[in-house]
C-alpha positions, 0 to 999 in steps of 0.5 A: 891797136889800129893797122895801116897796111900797103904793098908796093911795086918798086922798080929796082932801078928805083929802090934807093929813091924808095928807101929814101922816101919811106926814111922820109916817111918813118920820121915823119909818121912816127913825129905825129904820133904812129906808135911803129912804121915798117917796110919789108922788102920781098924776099919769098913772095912767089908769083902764084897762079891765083893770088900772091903780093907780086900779082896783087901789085901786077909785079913786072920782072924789074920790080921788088915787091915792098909791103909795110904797115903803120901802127896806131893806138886806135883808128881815131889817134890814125885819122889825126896822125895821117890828117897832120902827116898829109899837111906836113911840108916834109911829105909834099912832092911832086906826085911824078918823083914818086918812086913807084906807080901809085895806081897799083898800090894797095891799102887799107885800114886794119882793126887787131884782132889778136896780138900775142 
């Protein structure tokens, strides 16, 4: 199993829009071929000294921390998946609409090591 996982800064004033785009993206993703699409909304992520999601994502006081994945079979069914959702009409929109500030969005790609 391959892991696409990313965490968000999301304005609370901006979490309906969100939660329409991310509907928008489950559909979508899961239409191409991605075995599962999640998106969890913070619910105990403290702001630690260190390290935490909120830091991670410079989370201000208005904003909800969101972190989500996407599960593929393997890298290769991810890079065919993500090739056809970025060509899909449905996920083209105008970058300035995009309910949360992309610049502090982090992502990566994830091989499972275990899974029970």
């Amino acid at each position: 199993m391959y892991v696409d996982g990313f965490v968000v800064a999301v304005p609370k004033a901006r979490l309906e829009d969100y939660k329409k785009l991310a509907r928008l993206a489950g559909t979508v993703w899961k239409d191409h071929g991605a075995l599962s699409y999640v998106e969890c909304r913070a619910d105990d992520a403290p702001y630690g000294e260190l390290t935490s999601f909120p830091r991670a994502v410079m989370a201000k006081d208005d904003e909800i921390v969101v972190f989500a994945w996407i599960t593929y079979a393997s890298r290769a069914e991810r890079d065919e998946v993500n090739a056809k959702v970025m060509a899909d009409p449905r996920m083209q929109h105008d970058p300035a609409d995009t309910p949360f500030d992309a610049k502090r969005m982090i992502f990566g790609g994830f091989e499972a090591m275990m899974q029970f």
